[in-house]
Z-matrix of the N, CA and C atoms (Angstrom, degrees):
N
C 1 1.449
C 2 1.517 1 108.07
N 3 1.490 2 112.95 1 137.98
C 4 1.474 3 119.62 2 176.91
C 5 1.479 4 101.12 3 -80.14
N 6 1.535 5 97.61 4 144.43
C 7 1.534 6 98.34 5 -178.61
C 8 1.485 7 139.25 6 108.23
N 9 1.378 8 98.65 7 -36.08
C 10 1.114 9 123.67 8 -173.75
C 11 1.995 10 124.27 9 78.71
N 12 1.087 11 118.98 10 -159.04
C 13 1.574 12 105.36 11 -169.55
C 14 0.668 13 131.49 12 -71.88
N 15 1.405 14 149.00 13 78.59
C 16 1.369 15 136.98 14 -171.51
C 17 1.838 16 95.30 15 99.91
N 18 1.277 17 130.46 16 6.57
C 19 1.376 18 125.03 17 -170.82
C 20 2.137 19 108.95 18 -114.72
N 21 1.170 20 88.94 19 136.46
C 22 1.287 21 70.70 20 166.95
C 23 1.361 22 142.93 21 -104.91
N 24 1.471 23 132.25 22 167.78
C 25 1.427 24 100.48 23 -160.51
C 26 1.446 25 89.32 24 -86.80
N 27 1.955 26 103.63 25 173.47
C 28 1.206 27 155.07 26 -145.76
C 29 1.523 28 114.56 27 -112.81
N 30 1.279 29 85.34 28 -58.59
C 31 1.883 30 109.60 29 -168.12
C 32 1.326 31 105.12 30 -144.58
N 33 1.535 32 145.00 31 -167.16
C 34 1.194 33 154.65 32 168.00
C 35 1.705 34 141.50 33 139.22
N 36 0.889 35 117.21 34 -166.75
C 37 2.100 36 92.27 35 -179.14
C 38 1.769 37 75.86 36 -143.49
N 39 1.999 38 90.34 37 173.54
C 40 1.649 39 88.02 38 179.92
C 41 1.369 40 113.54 39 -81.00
N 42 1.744 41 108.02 40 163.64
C 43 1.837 42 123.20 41 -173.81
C 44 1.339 43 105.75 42 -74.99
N 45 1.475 44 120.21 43 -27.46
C 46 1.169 45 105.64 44 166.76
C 47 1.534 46 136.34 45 -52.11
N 48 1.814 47 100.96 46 127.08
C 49 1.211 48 107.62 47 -171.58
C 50 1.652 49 128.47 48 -23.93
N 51 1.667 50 161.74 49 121.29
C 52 1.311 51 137.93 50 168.30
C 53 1.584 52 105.87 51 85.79
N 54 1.407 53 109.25 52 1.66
C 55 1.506 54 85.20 53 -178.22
C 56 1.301 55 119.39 54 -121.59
N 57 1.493 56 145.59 55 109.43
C 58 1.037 57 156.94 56 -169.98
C 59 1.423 58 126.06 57 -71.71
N 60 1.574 59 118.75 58 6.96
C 61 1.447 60 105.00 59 171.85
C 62 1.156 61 137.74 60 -112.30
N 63 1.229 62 138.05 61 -157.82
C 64 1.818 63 111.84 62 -136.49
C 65 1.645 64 83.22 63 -98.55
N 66 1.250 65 117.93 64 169.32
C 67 1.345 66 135.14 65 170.97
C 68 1.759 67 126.81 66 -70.93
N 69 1.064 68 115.71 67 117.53
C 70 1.735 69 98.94 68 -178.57
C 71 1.461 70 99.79 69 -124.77
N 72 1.128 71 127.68 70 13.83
C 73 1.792 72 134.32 71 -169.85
C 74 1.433 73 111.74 72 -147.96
N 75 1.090 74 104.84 73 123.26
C 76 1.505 75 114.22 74 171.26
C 77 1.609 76 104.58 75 -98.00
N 78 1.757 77 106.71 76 131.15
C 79 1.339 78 109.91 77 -176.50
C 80 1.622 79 106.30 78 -109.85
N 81 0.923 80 148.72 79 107.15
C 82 1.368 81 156.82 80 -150.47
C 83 1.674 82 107.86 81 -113.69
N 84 1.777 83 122.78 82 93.04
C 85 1.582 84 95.81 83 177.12
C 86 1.597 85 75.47 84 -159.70
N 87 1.809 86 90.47 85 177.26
C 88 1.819 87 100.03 86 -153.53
C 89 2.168 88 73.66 87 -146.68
N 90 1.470 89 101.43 88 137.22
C 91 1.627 90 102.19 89 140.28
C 92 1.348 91 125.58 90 -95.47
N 93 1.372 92 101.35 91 142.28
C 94 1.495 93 110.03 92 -149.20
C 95 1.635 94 99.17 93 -72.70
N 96 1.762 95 110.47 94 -13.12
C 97 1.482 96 112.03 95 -167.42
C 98 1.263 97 107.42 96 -76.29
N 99 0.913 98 128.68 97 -7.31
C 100 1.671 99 139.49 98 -148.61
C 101 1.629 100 101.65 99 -150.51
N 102 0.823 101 132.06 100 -81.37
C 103 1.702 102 119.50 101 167.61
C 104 1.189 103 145.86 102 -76.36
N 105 0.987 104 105.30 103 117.94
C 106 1.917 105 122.91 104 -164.69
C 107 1.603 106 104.09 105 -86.75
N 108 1.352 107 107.91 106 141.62
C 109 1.386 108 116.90 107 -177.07
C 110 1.602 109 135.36 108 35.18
N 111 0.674 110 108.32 109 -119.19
C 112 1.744 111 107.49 110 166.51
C 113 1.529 112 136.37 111 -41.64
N 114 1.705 113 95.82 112 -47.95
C 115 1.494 114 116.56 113 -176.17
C 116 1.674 115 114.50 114 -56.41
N 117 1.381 116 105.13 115 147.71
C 118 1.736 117 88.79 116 179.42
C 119 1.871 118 83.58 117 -175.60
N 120 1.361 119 111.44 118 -178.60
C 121 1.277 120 136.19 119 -177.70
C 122 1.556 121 101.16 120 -90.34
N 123 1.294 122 105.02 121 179.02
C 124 2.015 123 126.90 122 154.54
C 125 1.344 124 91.65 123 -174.36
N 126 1.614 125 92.57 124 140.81
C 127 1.280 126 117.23 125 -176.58
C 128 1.514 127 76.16 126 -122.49
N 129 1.648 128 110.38 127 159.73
C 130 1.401 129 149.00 128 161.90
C 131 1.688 130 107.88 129 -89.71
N 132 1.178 131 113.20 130 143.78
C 133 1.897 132 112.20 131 -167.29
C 134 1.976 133 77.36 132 -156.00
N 135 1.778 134 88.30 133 148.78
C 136 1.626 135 102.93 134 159.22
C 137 1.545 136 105.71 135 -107.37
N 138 1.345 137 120.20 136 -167.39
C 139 1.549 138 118.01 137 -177.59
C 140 1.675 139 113.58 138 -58.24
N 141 1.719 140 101.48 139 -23.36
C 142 1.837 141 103.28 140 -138.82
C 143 1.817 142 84.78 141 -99.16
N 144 1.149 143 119.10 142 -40.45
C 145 1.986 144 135.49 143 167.54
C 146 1.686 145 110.83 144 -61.50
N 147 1.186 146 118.51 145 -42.25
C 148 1.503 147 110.95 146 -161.12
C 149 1.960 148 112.34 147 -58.31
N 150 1.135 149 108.82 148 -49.82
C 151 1.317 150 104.48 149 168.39
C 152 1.455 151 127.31 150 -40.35
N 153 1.444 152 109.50 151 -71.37
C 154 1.761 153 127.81 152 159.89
C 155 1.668 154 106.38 153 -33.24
N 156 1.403 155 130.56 154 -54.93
C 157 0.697 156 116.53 155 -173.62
C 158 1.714 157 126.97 156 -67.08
N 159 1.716 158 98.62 157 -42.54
C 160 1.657 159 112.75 158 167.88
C 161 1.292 160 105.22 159 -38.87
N 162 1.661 161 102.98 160 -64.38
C 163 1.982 162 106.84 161 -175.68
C 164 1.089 163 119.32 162 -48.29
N 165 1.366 164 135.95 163 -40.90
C 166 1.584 165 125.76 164 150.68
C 167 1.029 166 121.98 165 -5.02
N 168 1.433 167 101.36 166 -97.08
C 169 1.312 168 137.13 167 176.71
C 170 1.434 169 120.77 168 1.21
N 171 2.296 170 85.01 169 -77.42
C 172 1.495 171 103.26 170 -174.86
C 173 0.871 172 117.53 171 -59.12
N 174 1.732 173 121.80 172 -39.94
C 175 1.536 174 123.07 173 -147.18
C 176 1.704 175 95.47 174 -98.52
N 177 1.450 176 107.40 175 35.17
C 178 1.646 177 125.79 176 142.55
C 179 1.301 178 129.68 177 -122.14
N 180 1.316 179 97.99 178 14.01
C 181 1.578 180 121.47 179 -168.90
C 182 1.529 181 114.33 180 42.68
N 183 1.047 182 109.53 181 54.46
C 184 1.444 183 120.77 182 172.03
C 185 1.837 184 119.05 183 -98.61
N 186 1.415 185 91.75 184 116.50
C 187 1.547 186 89.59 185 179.27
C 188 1.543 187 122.50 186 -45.13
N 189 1.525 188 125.13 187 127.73
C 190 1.578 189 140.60 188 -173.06
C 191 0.830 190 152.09 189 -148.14
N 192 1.718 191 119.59 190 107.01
C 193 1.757 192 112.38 191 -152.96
C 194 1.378 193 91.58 192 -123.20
N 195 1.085 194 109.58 193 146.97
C 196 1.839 195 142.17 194 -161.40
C 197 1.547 196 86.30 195 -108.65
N 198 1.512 197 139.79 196 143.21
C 199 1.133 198 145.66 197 137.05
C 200 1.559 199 105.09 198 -138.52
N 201 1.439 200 113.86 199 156.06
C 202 1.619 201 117.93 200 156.19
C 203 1.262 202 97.19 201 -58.30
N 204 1.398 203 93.80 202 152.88
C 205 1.538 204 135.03 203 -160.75
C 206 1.956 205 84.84 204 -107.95
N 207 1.365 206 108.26 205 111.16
C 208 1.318 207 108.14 206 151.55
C 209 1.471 208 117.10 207 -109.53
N 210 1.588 209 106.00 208 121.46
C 211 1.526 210 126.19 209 169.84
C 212 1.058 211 131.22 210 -71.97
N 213 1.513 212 99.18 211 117.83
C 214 1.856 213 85.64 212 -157.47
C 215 1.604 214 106.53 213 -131.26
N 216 1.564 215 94.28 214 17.92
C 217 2.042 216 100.89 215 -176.02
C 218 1.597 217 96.12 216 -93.35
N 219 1.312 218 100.56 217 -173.59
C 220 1.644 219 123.10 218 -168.51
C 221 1.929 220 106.76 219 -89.51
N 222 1.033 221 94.29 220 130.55
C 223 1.658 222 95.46 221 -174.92
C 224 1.260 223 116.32 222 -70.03
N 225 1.621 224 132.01 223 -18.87
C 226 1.250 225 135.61 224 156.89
C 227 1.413 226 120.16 225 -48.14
N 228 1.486 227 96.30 226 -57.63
C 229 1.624 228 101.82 227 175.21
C 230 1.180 229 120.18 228 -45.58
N 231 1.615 230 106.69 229 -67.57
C 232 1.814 231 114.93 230 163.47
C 233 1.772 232 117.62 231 -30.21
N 234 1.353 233 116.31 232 -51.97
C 235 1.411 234 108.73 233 -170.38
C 236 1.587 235 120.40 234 -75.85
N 237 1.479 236 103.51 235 -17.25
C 238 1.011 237 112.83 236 161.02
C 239 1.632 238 143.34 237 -99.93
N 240 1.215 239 97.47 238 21.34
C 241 1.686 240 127.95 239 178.41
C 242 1.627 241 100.40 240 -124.39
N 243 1.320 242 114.38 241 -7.92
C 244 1.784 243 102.75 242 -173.18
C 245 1.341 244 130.35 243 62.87
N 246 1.376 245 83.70 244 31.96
C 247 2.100 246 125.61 245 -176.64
C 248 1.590 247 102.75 246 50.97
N 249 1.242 248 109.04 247 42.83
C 250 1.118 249 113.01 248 152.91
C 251 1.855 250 127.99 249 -110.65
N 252 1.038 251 116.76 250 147.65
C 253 1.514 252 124.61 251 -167.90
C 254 1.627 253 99.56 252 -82.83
């Protein structure tokens, strides 16, 4: 999970496997087999991943909400992580 427990992320690049660019979508979903109530995942998505990644998701019927990704870490950090968190 991005972010850490219960935190949300800050900064980050997309979850998609190999791909290095910056995040503009927050992917928000939980399996229901494994997480109870509240608890759930977020994955990070860029424009060209976020779809692919949603379709995952759903087509496990996993509950999934898409929002913009607001960035809210330090751009040093980012440039020096390879805009990754």
């Amino acid at each position: 999970m991005i972010g850490g427990l219960g935190g949300a992320p800050t900064q980050g690049g997309c979850s998609r496997a190999g791909c290095r660019e910056a995040a503009v979508w927050r992917i928000d979903w939980r399996n229901p087999r494994i997480h109870t109530g509240e608890r759930g995942k977020t994955w990070l998505a860029c424009d060209e991943h976020v779809g692919y990644l949603r379709e995952f998701l759903e087509s496990r019927s996993f509950p999934v909400g898409v929002i913009a990704f607001e960035h809210t870490g330090d751009a040093a950090t980012d440039a020096s992580a390879g805009g990754r968190a």
